[in-house]
Backbone as numpy.savetxt, mean C-alpha at the origin, in Angstrom:
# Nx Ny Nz CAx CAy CAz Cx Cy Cz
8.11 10.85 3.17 8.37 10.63 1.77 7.10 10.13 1.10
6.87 10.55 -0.12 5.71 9.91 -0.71 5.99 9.02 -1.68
5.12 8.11 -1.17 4.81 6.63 -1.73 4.08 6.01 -2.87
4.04 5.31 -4.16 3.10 5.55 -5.06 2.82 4.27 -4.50
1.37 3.56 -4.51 1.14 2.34 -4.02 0.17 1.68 -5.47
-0.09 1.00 -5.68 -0.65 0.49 -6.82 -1.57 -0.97 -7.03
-2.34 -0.92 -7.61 -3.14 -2.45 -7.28 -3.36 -2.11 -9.07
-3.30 -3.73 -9.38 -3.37 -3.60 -10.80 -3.86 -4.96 -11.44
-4.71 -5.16 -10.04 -4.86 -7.17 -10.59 -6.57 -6.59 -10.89
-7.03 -5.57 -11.01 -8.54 -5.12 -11.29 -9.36 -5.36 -10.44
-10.92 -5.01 -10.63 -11.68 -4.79 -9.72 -12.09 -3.65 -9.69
-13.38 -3.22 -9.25 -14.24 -1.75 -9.48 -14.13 -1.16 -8.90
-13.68 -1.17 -7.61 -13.34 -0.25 -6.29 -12.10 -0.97 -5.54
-11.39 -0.07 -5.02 -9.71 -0.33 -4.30 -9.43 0.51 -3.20
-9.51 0.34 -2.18 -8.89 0.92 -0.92 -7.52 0.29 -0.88
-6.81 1.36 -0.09 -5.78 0.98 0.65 -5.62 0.94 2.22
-4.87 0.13 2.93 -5.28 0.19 4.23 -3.91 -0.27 4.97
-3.44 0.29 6.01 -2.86 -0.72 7.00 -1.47 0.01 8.24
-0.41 -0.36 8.66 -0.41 -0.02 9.63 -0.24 1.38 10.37
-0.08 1.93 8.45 0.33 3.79 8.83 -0.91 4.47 8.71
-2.07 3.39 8.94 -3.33 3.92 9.15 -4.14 3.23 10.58
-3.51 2.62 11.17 -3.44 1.76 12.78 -4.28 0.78 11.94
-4.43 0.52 10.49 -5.60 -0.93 9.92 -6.74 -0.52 10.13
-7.20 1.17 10.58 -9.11 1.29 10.46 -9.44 1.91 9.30
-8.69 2.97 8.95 -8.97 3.93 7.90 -8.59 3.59 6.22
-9.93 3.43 5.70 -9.32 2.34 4.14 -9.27 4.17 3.19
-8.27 4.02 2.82 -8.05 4.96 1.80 -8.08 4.76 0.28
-9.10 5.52 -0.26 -9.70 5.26 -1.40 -8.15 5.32 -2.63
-8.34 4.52 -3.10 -7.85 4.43 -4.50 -8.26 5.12 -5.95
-7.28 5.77 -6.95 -7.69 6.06 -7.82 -7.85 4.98 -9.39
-8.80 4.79 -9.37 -8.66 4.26 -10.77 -8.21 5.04 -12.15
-6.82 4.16 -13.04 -6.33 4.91 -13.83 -6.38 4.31 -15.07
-7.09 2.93 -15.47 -7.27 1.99 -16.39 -7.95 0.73 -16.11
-7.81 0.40 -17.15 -8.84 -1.16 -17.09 -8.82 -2.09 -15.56
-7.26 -2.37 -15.06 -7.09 -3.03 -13.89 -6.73 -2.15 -13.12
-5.77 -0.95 -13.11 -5.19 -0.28 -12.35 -5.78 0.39 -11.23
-5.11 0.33 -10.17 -5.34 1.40 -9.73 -4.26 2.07 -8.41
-3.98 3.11 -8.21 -3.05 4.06 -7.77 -3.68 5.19 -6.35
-2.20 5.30 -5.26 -2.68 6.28 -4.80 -1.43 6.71 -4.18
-1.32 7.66 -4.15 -0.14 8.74 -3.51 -0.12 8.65 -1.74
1.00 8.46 -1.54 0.89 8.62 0.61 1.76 8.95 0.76
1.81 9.74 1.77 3.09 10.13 2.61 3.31 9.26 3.81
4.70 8.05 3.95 5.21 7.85 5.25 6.57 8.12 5.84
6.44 7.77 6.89 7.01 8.31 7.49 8.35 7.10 6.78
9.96 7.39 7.93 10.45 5.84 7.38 10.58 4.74 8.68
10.34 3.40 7.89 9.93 2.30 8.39 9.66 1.53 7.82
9.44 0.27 8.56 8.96 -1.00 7.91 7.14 -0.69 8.00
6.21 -0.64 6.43 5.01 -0.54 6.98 4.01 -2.01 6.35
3.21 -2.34 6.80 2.99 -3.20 6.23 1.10 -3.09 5.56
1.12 -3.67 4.47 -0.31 -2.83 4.27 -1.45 -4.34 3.21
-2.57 -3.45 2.88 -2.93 -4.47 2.46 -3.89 -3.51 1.57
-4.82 -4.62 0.34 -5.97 -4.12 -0.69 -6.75 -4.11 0.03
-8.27 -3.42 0.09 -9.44 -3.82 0.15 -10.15 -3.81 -1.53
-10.43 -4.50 -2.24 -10.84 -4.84 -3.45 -12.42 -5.16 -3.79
-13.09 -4.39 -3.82 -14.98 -4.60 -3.62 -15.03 -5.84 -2.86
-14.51 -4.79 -1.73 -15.10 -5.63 -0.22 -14.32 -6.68 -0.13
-13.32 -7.28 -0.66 -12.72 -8.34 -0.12 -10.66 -8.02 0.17
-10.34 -8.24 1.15 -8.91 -8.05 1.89 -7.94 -8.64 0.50
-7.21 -8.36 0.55 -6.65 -9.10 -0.68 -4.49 -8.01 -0.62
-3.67 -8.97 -1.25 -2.83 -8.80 -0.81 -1.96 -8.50 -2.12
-1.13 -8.10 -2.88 -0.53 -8.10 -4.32 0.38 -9.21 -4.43
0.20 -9.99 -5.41 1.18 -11.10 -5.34 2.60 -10.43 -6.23
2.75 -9.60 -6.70 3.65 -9.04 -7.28 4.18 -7.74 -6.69
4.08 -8.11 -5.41 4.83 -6.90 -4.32 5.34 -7.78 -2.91
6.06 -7.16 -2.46 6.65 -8.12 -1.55 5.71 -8.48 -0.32
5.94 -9.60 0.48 5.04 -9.78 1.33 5.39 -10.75 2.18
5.43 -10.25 3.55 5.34 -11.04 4.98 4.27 -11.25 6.42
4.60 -12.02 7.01 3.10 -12.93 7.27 3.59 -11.95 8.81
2.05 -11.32 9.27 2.11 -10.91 10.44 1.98 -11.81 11.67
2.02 -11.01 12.60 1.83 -12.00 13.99 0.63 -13.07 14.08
-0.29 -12.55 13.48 -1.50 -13.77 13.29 -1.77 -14.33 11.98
-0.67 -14.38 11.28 -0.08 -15.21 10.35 -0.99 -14.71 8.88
-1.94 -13.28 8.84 -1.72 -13.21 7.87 -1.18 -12.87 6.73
-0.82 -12.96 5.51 0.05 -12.39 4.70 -0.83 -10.75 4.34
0.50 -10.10 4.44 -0.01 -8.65 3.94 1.37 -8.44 3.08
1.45 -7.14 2.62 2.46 -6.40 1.80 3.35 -5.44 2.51
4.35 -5.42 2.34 4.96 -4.43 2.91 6.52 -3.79 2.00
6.37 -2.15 2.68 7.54 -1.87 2.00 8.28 -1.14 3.34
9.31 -0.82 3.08 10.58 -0.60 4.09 11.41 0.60 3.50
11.09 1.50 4.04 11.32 3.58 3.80 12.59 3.68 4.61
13.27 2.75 5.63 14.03 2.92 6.52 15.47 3.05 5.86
15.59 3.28 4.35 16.94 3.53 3.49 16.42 4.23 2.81
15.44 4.79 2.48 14.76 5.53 1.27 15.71 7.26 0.94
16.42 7.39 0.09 17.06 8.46 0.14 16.01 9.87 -0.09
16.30 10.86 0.29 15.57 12.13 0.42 15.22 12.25 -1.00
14.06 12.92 -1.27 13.96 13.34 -3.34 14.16 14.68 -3.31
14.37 15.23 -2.11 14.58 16.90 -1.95 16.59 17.18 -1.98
16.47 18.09 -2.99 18.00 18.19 -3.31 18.74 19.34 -1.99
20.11 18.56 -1.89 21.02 19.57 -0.54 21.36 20.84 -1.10
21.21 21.28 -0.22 21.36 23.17 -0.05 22.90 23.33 -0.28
């Protein structure tokens, strides 16, 4: 299912990153305004948990939900594991 993900607290450059990428691969962000910025993903469903990279610094959305991983740091996460299909039944 695809995902719109969003960072909107500003900053000149925005990756996205995290576990539906095993946390190596930062995926570039589009900038769409003054703070914004946006990017389209496909996951799978699950609990995923993810995070900003924001000109170079880790950073987390305080206006998206968020739980503390095994080494206690806070990241973001969303949960696809109810997400209904957007493709209509035959």
């Amino acid at each position: 299912m695809n995902i719109v993900f969003t960072w909107n607290l500003g900053g000149n450059e925005a990756f996205l990153i995290g576990s539906f990428t095993k946390w190596s691969e930062r995926l570039p962000m589009n900038k769409i305004g003054g703070n914004e910025f946006t990017l389209l993903k496909t996951l799978e469903r699950g609990v995923h948990q993810y995070k900003f990279i924001v000109d170079g610094n880790w950073r987390f959305a305080s206006d998206q939900p968020t739980m503390r991983d095994g080494q206690g740091n806070i990241n973001n996460f969303i949960d696809t594991t109810h997400y209904a299909s957007s493709s209509a039944p035959s």
